[in-house]
C-alpha positions as CSV (number, residue, x, y, z in Angstrom):
1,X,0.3,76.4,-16.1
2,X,0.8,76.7,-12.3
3,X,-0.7,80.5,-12.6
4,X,-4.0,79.0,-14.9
5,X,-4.7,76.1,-12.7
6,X,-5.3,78.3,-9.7
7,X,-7.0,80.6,-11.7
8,X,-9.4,77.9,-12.2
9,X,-10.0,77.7,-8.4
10,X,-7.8,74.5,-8.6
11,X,-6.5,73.6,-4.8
12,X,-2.8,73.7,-4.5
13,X,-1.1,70.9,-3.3
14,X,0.6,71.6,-0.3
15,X,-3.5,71.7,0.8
16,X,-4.0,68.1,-0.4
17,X,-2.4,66.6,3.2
18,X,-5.0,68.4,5.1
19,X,-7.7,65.8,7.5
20,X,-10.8,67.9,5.8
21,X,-12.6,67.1,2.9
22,X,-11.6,69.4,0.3
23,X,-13.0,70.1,-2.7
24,X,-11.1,70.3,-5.9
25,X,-12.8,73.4,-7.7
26,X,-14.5,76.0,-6.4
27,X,-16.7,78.3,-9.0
28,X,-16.3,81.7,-7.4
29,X,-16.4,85.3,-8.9
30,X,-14.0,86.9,-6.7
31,X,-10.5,86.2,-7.6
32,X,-9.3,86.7,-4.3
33,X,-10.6,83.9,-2.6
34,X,-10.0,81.3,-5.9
35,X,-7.6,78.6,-5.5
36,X,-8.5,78.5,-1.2
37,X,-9.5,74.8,0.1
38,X,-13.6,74.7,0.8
39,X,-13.3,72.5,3.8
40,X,-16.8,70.3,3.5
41,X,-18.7,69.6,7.1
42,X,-20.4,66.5,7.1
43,X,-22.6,67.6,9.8
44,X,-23.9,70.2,8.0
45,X,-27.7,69.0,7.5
46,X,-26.8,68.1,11.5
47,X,-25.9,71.5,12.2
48,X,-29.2,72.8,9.9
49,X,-31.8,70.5,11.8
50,X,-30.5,71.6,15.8
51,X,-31.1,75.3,14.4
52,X,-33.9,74.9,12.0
53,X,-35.9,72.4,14.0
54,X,-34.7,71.9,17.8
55,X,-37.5,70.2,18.8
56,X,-37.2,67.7,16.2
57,X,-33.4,67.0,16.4
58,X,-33.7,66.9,20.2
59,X,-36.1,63.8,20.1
60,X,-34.0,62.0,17.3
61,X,-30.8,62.1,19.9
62,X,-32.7,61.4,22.9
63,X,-34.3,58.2,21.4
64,X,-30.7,56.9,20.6
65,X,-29.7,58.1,24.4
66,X,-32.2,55.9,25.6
67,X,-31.1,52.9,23.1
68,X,-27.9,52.8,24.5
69,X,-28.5,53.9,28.7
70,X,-31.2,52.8,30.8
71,X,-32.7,56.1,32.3
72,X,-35.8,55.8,34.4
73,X,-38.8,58.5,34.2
74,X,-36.7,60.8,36.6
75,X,-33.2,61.0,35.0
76,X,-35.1,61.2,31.4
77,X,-36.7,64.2,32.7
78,X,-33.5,65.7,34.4
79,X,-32.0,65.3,31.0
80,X,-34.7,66.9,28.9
81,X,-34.4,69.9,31.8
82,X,-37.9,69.0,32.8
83,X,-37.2,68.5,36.6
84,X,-34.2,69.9,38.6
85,X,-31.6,68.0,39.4
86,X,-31.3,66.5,43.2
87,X,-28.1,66.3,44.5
88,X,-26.7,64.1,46.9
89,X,-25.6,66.9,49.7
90,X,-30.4,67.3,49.6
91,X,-29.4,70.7,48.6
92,X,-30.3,72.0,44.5
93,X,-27.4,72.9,42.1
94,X,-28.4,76.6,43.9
95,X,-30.5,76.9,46.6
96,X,-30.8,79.2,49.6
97,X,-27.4,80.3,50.7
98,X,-25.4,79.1,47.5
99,X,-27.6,81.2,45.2
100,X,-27.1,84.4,46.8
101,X,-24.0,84.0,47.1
102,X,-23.3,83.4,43.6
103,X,-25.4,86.1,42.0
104,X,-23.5,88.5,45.1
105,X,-19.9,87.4,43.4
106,X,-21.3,87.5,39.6
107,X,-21.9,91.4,40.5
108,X,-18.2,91.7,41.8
109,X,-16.9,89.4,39.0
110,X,-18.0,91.6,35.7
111,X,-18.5,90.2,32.3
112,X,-16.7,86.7,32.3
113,X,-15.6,85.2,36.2
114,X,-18.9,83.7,37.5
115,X,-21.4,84.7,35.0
116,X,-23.5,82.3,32.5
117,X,-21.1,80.8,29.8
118,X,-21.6,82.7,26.7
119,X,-19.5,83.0,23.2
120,X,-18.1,86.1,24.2
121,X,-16.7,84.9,27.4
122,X,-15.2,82.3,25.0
123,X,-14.0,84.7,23.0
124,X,-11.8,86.2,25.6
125,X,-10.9,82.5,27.6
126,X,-9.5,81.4,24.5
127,X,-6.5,83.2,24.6
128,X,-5.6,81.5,27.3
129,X,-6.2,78.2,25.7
130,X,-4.2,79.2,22.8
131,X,-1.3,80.2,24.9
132,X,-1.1,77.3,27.0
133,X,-1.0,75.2,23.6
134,X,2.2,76.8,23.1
135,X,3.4,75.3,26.8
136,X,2.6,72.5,27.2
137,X,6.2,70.7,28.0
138,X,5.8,72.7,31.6
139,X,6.1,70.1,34.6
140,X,3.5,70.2,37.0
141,X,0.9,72.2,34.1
142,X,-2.6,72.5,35.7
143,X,-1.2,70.9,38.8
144,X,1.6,73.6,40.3
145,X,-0.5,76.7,41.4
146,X,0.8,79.9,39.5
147,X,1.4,83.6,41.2
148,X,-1.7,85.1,42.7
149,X,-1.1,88.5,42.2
150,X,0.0,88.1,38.2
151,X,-3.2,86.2,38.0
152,X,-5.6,88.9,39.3
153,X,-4.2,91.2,37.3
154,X,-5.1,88.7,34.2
155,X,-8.4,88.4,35.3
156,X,-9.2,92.1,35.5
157,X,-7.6,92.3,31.9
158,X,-10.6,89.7,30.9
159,X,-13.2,91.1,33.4
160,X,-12.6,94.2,31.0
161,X,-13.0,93.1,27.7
162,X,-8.9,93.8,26.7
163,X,-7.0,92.1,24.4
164,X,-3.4,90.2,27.1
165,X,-0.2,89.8,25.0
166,X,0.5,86.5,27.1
167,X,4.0,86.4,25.0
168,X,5.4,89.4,26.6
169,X,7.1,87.7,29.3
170,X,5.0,89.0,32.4
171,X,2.7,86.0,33.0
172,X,4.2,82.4,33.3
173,X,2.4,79.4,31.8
174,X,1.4,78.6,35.7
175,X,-0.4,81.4,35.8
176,X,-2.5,81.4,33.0
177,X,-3.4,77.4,33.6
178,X,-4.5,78.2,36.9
179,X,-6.8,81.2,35.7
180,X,-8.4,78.7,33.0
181,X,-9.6,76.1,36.4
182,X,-10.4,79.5,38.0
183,X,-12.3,80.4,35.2
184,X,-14.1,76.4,34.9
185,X,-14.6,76.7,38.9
186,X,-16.9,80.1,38.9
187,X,-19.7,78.6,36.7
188,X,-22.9,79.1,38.0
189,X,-23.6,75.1,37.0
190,X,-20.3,72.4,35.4
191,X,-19.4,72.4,31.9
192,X,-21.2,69.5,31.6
193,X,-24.3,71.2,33.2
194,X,-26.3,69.5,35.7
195,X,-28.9,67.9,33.6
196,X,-26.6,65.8,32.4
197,X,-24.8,64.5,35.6
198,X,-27.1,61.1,35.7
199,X,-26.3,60.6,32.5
200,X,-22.7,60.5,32.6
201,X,-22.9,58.1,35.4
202,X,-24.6,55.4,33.8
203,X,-22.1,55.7,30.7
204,X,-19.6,54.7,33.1
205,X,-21.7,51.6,34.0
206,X,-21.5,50.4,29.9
207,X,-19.5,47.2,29.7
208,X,-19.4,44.6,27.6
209,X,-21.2,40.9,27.4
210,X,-19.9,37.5,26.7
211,X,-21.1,34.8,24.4
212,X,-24.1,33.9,27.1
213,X,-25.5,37.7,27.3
214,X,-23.6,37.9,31.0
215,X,-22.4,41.1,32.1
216,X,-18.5,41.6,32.2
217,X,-16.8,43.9,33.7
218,X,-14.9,45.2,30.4
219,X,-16.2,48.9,29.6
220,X,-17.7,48.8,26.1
221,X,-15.6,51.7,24.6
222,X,-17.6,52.3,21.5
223,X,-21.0,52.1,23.1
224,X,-19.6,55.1,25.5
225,X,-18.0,56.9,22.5
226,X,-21.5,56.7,20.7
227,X,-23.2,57.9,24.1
228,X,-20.9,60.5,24.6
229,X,-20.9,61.6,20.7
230,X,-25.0,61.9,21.3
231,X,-24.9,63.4,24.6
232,X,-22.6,66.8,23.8
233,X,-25.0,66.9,20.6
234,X,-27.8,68.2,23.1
235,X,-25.1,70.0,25.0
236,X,-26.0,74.0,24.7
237,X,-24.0,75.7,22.0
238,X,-21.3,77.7,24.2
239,X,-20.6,74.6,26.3
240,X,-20.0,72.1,23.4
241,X,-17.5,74.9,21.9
242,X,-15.7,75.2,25.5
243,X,-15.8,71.4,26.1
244,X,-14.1,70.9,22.9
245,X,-11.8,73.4,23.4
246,X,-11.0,72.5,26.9
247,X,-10.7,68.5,26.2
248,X,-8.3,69.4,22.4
249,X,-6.2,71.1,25.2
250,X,-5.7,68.3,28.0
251,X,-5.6,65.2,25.2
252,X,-2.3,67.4,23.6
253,X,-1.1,68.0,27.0
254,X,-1.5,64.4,27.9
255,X,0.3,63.7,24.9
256,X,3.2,65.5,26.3
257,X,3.5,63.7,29.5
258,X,7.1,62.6,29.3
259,X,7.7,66.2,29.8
260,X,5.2,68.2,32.1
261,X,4.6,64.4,33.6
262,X,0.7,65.0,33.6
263,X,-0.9,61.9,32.3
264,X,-4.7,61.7,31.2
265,X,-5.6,60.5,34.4
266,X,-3.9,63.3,36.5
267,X,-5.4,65.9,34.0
268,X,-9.1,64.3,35.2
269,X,-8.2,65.0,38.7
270,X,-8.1,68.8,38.1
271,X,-10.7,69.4,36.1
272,X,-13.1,66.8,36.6
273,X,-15.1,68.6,40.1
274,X,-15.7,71.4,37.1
275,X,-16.4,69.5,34.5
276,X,-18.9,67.2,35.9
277,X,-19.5,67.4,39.5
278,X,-22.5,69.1,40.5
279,X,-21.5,72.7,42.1
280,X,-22.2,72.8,45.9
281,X,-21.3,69.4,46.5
282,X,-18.2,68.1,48.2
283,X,-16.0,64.7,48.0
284,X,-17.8,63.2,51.1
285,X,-21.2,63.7,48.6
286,X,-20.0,62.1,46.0
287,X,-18.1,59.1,47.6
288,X,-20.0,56.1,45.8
289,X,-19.8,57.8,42.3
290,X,-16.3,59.7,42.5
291,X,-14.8,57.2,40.8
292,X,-16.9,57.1,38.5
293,X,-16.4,60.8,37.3
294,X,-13.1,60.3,37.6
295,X,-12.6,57.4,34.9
296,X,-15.2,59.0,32.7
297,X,-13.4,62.5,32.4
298,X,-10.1,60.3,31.8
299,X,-12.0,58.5,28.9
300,X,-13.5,62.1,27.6
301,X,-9.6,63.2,27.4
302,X,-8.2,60.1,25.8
303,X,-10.9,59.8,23.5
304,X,-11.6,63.7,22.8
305,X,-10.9,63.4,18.8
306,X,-13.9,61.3,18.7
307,X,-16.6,62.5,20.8
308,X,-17.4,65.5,18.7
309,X,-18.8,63.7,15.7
310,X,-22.0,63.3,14.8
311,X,-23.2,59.5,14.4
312,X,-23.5,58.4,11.0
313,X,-26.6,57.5,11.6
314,X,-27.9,60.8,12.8
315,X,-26.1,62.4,9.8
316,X,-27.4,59.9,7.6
317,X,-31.3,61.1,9.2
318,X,-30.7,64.6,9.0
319,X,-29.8,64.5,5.6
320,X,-33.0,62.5,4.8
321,X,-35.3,64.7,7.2
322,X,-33.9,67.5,3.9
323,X,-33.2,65.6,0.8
324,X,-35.1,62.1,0.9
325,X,-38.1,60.7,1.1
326,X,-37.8,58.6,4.1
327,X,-37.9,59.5,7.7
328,X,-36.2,57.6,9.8
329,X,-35.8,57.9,13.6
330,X,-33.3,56.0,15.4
331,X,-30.0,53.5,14.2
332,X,-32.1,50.7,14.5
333,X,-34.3,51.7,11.7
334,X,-30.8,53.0,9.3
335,X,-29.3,49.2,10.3
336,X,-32.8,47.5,9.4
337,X,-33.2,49.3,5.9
338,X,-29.6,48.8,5.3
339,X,-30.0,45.3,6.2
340,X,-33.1,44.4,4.1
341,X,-30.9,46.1,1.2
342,X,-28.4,44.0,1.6
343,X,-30.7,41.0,1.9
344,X,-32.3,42.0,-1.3
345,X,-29.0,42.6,-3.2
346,X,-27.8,39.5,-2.3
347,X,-30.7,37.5,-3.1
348,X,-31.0,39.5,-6.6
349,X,-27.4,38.6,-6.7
350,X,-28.1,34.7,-6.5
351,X,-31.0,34.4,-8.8
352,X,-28.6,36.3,-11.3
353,X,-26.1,33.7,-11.1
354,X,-28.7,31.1,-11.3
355,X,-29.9,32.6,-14.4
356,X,-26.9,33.1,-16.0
357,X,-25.8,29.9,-15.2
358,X,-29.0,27.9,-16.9
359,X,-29.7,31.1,-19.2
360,X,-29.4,28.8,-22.6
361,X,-31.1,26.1,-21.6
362,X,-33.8,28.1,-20.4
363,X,-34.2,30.5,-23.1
364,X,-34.6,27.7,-25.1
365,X,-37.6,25.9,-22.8
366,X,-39.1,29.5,-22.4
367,X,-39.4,30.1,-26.3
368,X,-41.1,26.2,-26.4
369,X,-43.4,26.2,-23.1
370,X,-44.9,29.9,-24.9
371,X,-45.4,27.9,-28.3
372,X,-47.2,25.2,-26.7
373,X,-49.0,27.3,-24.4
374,X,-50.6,29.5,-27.5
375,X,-51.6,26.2,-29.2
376,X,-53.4,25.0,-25.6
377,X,-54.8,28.6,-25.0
378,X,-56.4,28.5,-28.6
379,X,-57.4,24.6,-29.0
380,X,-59.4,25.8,-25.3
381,X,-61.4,28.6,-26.9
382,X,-61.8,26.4,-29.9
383,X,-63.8,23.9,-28.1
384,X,-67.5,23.2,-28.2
385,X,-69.6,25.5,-25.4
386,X,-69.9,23.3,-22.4
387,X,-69.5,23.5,-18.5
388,X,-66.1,21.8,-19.4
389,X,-65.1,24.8,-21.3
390,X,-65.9,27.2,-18.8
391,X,-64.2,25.4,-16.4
392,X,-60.6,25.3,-18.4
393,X,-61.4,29.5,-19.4
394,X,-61.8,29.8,-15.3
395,X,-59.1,28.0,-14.4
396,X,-57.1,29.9,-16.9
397,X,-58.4,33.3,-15.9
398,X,-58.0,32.3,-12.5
399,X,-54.4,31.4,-12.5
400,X,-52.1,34.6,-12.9
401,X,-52.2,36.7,-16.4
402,X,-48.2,35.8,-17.0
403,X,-49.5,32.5,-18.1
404,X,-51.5,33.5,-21.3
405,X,-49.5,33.9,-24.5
406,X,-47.2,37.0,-24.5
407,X,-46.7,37.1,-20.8
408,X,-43.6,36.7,-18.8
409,X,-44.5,34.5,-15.7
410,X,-42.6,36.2,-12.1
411,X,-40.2,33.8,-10.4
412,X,-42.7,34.1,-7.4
413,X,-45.8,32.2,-9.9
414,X,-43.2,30.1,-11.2
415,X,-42.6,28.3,-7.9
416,X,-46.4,28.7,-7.1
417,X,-47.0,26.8,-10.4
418,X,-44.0,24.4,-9.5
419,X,-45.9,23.6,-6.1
420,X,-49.3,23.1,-7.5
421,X,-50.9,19.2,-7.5
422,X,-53.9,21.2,-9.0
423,X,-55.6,21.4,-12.7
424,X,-53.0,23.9,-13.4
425,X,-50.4,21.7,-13.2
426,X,-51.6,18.9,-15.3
427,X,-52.2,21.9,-18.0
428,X,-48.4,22.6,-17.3
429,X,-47.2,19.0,-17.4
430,X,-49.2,18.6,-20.8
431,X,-47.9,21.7,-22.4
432,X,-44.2,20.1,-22.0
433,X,-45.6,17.2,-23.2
434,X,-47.1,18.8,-26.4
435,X,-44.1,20.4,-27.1
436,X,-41.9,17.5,-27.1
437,X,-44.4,15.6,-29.2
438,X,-45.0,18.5,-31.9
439,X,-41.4,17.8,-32.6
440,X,-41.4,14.7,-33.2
441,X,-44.8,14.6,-35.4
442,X,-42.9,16.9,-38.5
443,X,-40.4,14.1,-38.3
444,X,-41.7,10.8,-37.6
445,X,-45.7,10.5,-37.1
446,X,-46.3,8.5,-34.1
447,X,-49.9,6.8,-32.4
448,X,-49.4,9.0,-29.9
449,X,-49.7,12.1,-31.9
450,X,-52.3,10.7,-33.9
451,X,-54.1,10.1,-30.1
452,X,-53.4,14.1,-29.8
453,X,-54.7,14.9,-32.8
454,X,-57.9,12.7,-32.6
455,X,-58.2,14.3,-29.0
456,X,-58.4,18.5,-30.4
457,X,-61.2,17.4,-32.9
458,X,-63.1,15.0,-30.4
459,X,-66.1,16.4,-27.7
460,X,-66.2,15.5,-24.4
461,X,-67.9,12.3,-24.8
462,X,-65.6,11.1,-27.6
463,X,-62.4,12.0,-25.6
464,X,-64.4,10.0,-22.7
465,X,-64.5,7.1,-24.8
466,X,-61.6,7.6,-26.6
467,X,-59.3,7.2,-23.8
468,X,-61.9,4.5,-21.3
469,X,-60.5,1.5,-22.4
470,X,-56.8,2.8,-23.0
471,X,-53.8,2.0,-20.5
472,X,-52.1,4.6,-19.2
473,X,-49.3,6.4,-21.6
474,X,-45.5,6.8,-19.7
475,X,-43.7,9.2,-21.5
476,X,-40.3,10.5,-21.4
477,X,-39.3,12.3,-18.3
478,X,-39.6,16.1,-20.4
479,X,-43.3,14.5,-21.6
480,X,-46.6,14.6,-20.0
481,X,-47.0,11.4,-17.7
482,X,-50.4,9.7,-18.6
483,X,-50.6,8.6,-14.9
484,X,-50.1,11.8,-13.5
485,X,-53.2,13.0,-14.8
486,X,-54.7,9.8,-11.8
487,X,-52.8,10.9,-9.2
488,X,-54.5,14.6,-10.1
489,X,-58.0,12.8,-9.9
490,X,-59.1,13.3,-13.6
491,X,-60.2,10.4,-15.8
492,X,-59.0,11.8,-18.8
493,X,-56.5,14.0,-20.2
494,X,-59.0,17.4,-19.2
């Protein structure tokens, strides 16, 4: 049975504990990959609009940067790469002496040290990363420098392309850690690029509010997580893939820390001048925002499982901007949709209950008020030709179409009708009142319904007459009010 369920492209079950979304059956032609997990990426439509549309997927992020930090003109433009970032030294990110050095040691350097970050040089820096996963109960990891003449000869092995068997023995886990903030050191700009610096600096300036809208002095963790989520989104391909690489690396070594004794907070301190510093500045530059960098790399490493994932809200408009009809283009529009649906659900919601809680009585009244308002409706067009007439078939016409025979009234007419001290209502009030009455006539014949009936055969004048000298008629609380019909204005019944 084992044998056919796999056949069937059934997932075994020592997959079912994996974190990924897996799906259960897989409809596939070639045997030899039946029976392996799909793993399902909910960014996927994310993924598909950044390649398919950049331009598009660039202004939905940047909107919901801009919800969440307050960047003026100059820092928005930094970020979208329209202006060059100034640094605090007065000097660019590589200006006059800087750049020719740096393009004189890219020549030495080869392929990988010094150049432009690219997939290959990923490629090849990985196997370090890999390796130092394997070591990371080493004391003094990233901090204690390693041998430099073991680490040149690594770096030529990269320079050239080759595959390093790190496991032989020759290199010590010093070595290669010391290589990798080598490696992070010789870009031509940080990891985090320098577009980005401003940025970073006000998401270190998030902190929470108190009950009056004051400013605390709290840092607002999940406003920095959803900042920081957006912020790598816009982050060019190879340095997203590094960053995550490089931050997976120093949150498990953090994790280790009763061993190497390299907390989060020590980690920042040796990786944070590349990671986010601006290149060709010093400490002295960045005095007033050192600290700064400092605590926000620490958050990036503690927080690292998180930052990588897309918002469900800019999932959530990818995957519209694809499959639905809608277009939304920031949270703010998700939450209000999702808000009035939930608004409208619960409302539905109530005026169920209502319903079903009166439903027989109602159904019952319903079935009556639509008798009564087919005998009114006819005894109206029955009547003589007169401005009277026409006035009842306007008033009729003009009130909604729900209230001729056959028609459902809507709950919003009902409560229009309900409100109404107009002709309307009196027709209303004497429909109840007729139905009550045309109950009681098969029984019991009454003056009043002999009134009623004297009053369908009777013109204008004769109902006049008929009712001139006549007190006014109180009738049981479900009945027409004779009165009413003063407080409405009218002499008479119509």
């Amino acid at each position: 049975m084992a044998t056919e369920a796999q056949s069937e492209g059934e997932v075994p079950a020592r997959e079912s504990g994996r974190s990924d979304a897996l799906c259960s059956f897989v409809i596939c032609n070639d045997s030899s990959l039946r029976g392996q997990p799909i793993i399902f990426n909910p960014d996927f439509f994310v993924e598909k609009l950044r390649h398919e549309k950049p331009e598009v997927f660039t202004e939905l992020v940047v909107s919901n940067i801009t919800r969440l930090i307050d960047l003026p003109g100059t820092e928005l433009a930094q970020l979208m790469g329209e202006v060059d970032l100034k640094l605090p030294g007065g000097a660019g990110p590589a200006s006059g002496f800087f750049r020719s050095l740096m393009s004189l040691k890219r020549k030495e350097k080869g392929v990988i040290f010094g150049s432009p970050l690219t997939e290959e040089g990923i490629a090849q820096i990985y196997q370090l990363i890999e390796y130092l996963h394997k070591n990371l109960r080493v004391e003094g990891l990233f901090r204690v420098p390693g041998n430099s003449v073991r680490q040149q000869i690594l770096r030529d092995a990269l320079n050239n392309g080759t595959d390093i068997d790190l496991e032989s023995g020759e290199f010590h886990s010093n070595d290669v850690a010391t290589l990798l903030k080598m490696f992070l050191g010789e870009l031509p700009e940080p990891l985090l690029t320098h577009k980005h610096f401003n940025a970073h600096l006000k998401i270190a300036d998030l902190m929470q509010f108190d009950d009056k809208g004051n400013k605390t002095n709290i840092p607002d963790k999940d406003r920095q997580i959803e900042a920081l989520q957006l912020l790598f989104l816009i982050l060019p391909p190879p340095n997203r893939n590094l960053l995550k690489l490089l931050l997976d690396l120093l949150y498990q070594t953090a994790k280790k820390q009763d061993k190497n004794k390299m907390s989060a907070y020590n980690l920042a301190l040796m990786f944070a001048p590349h990671v986010l510093w601006p290149k060709n500045v010093t400490a002295n530059d960045l005095q007033e925002n050192i600290t700064k960098l400092n605590s926000g790399m620490t958050f990036m490493i503690k927080h690292s499982q998180k930052l990588f994932k897309a918002p469900a809200y800019i999932r959530e408009c990818a995957r519209l901007h694809y499959l639905g009809s809608r277009t939304q283009a920031s949270k703010d529009d998700l939450d209000l949709i999702a808000s009035c649906h939930t608004k409208s659900f619960q409302l539905a919601k109530s005026q169920k209950r209502n319903r079903v809680d009166s439903c027989p009585h109602q159904e019952e009244t319903q079935q009556h008020t639509e008798e009564a308002l087919r005998e009114l409706f006819q005894h109206v067009h029955n009547m003589p030709e007169s401005a009277k007439k026409k006035q009842l078939i306007r008033q009729f016409n003009k009130q909604s179409l729900t209230q001729t025979p056959g028609r459902e009234p809507s709950a919003s007419q009902v409560q229009k009708r309900a409100r109404s001290r107009s002709f309307s209502g009196l027709i209303k009030r004497k429909v109840l009142g007729n139905q009550m009455m045309s109950e009681k006539k098969k029984r019991n014949p009454t003056p009043e319904s002999v009134a009623i009936g004297e009053l369908k055969g009777a013109s204008k004048e004769n109902r006049n007459s008929l009712f001139s000298g006549s007190p006014a008629v109180t009738m049981t609380p479900t009945r027409l009010k004779w009165s009413e019909g003063k407080k409405e204005g009218k002499k008479g019944f119509l």
